[in-house]
PyMOL CGO cylinders between C-alpha atoms (Angstrom):
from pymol import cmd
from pymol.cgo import CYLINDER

trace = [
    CYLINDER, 132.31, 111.64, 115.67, 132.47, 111.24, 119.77, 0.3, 1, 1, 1, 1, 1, 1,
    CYLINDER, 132.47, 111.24, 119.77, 130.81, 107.40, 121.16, 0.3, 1, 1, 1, 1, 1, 1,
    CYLINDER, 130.81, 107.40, 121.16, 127.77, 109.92, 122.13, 0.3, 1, 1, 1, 1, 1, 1,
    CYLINDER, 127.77, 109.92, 122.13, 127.55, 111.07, 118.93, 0.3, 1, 1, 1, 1, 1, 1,
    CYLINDER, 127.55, 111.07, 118.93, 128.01, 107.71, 116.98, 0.3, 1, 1, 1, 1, 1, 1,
    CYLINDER, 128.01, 107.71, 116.98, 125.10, 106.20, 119.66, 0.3, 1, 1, 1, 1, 1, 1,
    CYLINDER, 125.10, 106.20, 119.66, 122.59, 108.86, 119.15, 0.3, 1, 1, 1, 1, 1, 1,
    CYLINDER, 122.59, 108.86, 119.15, 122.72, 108.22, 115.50, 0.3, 1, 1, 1, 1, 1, 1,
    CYLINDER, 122.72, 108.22, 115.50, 122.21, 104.78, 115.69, 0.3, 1, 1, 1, 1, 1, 1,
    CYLINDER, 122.21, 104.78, 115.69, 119.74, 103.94, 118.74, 0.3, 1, 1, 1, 1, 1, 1,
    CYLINDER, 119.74, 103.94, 118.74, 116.46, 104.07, 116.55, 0.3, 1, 1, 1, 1, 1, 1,
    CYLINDER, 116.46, 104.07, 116.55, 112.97, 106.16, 118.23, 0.3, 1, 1, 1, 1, 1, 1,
    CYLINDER, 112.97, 106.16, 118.23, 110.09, 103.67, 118.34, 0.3, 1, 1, 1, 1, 1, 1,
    CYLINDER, 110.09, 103.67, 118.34, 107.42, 106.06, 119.44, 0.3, 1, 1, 1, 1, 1, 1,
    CYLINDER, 107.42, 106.06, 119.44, 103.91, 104.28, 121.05, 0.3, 1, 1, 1, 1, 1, 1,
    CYLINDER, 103.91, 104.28, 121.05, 105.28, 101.13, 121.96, 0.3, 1, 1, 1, 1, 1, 1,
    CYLINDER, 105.28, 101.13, 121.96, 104.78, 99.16, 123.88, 0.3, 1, 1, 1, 1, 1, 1,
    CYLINDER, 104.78, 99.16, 123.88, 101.85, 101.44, 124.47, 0.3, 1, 1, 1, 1, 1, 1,
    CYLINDER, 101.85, 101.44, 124.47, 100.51, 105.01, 123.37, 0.3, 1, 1, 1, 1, 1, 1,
    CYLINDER, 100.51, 105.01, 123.37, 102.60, 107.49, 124.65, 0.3, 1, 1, 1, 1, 1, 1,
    CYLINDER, 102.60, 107.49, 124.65, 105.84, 105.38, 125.06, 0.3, 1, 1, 1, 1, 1, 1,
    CYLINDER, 105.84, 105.38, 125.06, 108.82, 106.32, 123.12, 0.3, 1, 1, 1, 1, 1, 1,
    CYLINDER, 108.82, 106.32, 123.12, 111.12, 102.89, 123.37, 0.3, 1, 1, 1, 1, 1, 1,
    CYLINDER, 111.12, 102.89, 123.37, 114.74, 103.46, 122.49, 0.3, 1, 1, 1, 1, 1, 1,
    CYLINDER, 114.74, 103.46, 122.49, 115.80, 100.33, 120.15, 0.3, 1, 1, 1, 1, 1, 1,
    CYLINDER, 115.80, 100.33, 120.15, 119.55, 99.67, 121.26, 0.3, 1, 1, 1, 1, 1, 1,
    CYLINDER, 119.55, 99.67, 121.26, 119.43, 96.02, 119.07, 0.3, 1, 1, 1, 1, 1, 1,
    CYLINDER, 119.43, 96.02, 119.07, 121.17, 99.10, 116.33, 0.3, 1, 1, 1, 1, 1, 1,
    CYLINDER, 121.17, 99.10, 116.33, 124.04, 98.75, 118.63, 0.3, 1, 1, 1, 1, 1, 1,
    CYLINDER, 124.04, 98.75, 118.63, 124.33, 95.65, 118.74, 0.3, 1, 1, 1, 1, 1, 1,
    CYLINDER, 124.33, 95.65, 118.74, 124.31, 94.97, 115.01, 0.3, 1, 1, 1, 1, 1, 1,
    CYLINDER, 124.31, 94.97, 115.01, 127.97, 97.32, 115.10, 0.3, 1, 1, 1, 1, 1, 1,
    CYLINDER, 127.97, 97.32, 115.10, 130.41, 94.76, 116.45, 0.3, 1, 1, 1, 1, 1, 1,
    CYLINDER, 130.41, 94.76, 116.45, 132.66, 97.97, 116.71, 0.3, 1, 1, 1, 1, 1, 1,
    CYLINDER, 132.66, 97.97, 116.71, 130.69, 99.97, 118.42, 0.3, 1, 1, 1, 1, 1, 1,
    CYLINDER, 130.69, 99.97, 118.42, 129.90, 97.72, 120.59, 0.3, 1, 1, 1, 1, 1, 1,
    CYLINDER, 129.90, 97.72, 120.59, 133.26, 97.43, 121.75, 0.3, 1, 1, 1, 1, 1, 1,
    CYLINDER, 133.26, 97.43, 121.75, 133.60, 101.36, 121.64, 0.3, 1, 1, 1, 1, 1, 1,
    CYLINDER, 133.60, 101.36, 121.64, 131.10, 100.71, 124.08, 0.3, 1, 1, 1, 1, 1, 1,
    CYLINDER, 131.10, 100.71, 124.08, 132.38, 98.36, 126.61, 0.3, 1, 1, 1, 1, 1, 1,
    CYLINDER, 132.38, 98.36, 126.61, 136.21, 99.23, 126.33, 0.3, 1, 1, 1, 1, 1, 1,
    CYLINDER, 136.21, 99.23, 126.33, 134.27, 103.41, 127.14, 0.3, 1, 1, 1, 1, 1, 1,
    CYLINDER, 134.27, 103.41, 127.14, 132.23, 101.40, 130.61, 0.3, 1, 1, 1, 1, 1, 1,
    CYLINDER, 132.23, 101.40, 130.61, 135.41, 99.97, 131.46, 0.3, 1, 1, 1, 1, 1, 1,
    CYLINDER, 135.41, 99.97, 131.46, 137.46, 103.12, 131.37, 0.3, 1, 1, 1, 1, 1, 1,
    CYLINDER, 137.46, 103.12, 131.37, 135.28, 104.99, 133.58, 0.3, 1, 1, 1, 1, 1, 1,
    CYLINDER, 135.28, 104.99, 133.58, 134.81, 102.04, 136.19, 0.3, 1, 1, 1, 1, 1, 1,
    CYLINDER, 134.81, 102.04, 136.19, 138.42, 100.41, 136.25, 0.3, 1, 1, 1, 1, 1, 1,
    CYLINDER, 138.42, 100.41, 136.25, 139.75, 102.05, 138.59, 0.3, 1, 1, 1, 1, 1, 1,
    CYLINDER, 139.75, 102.05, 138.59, 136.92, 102.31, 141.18, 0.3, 1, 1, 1, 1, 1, 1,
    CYLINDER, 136.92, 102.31, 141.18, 136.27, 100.01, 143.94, 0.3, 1, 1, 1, 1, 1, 1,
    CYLINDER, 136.27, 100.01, 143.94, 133.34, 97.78, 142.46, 0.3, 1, 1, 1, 1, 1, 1,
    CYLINDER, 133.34, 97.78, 142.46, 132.67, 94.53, 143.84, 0.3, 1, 1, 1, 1, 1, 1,
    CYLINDER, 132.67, 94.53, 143.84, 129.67, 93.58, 141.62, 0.3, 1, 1, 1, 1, 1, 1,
    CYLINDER, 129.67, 93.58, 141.62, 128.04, 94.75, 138.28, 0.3, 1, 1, 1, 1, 1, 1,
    CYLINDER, 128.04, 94.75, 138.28, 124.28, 94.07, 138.61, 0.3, 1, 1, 1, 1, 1, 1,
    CYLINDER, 124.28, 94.07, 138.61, 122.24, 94.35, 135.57, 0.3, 1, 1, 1, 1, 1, 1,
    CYLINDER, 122.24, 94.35, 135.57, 118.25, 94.85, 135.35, 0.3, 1, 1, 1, 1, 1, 1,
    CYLINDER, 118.25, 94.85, 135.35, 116.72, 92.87, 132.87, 0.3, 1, 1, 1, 1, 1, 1,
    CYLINDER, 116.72, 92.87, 132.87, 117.42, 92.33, 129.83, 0.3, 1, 1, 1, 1, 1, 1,
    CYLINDER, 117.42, 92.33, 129.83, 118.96, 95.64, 128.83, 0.3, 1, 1, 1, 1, 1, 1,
    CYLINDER, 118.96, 95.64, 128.83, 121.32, 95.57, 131.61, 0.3, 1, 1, 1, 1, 1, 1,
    CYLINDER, 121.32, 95.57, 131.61, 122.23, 92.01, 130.85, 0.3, 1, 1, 1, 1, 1, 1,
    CYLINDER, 122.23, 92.01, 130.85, 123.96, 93.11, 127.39, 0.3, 1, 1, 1, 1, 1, 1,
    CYLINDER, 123.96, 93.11, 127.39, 126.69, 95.27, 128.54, 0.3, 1, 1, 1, 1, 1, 1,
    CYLINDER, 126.69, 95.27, 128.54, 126.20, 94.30, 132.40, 0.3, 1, 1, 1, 1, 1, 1,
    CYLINDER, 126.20, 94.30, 132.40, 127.65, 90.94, 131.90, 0.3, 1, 1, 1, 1, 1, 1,
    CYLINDER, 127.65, 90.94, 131.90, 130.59, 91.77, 129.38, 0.3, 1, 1, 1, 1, 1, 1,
    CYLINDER, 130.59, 91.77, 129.38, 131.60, 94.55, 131.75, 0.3, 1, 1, 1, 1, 1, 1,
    CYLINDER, 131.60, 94.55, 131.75, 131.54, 92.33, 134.73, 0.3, 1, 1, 1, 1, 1, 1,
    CYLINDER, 131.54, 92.33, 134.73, 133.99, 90.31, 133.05, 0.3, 1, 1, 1, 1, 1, 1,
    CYLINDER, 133.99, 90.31, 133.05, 136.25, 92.70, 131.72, 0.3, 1, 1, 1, 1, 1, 1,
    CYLINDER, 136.25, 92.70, 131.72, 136.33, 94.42, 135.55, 0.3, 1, 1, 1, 1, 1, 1,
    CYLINDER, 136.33, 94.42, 135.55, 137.09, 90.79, 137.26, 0.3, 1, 1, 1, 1, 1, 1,
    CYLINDER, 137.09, 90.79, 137.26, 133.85, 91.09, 139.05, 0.3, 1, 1, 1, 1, 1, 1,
    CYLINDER, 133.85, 91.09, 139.05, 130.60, 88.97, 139.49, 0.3, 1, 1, 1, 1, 1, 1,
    CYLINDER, 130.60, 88.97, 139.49, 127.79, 89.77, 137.60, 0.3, 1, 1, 1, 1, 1, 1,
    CYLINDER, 127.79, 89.77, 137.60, 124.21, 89.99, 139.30, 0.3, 1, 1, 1, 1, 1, 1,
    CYLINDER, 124.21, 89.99, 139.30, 121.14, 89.65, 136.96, 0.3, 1, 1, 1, 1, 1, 1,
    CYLINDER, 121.14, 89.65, 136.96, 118.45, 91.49, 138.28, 0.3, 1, 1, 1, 1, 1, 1,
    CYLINDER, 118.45, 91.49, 138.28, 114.82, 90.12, 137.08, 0.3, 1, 1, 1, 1, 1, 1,
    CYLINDER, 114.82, 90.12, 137.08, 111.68, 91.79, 136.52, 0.3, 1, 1, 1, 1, 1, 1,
    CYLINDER, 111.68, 91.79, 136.52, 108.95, 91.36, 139.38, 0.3, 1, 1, 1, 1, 1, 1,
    CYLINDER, 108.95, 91.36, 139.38, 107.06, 88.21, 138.40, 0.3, 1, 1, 1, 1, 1, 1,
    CYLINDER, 107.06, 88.21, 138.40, 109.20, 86.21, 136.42, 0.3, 1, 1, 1, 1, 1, 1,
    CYLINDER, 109.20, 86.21, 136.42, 110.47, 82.84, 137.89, 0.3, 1, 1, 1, 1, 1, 1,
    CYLINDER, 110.47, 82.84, 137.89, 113.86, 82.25, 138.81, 0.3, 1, 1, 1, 1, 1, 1,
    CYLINDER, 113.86, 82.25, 138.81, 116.16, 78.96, 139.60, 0.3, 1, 1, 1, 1, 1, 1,
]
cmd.load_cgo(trace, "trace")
């Protein structure tokens, strides 16, 4: 089974949520795979090692799970982008 495969089987549909008409994709699924989750990363890092990145930036909170790991794998700075309206230090 390919990464793309293995993900689509395990990201679980939550349709109508937050709201009606929504369809939220759970990634927590991934998460839960310690193994895939490194399938994961090691896959990010392979297709971004060898271009010129200065930063990862990652938008809240989604982008903060892989974002940060990745960041630190590359040797780069990681950026944590929030959502409009929520404080910051």
């Amino acid at each position: 089974m390919t990464l793309e495969e293995n993900l689509k089987s395990v990201i679980r549909d939550v349709p109508d949520f937050p709201k009606p008409g929504i369809l939220f994709k759970d990634i927590s699924t991934i998460m839960l795979d310690a193994e895939l989750s490194k399938k994961v990363l090691v896959h990010l890092k392979d297709l971004y090692q060898e271009e010129s990145i200065d930063a990862v930036a990652g938008i809240e909170s989604r982008g903060f799970l892989f974002g940060y790991p990745l960041a630190m794998e590359l040797g780069v700075p990681f950026i944590l982008i929030r959502k409009q309206g929520k404080a910051s230090l």
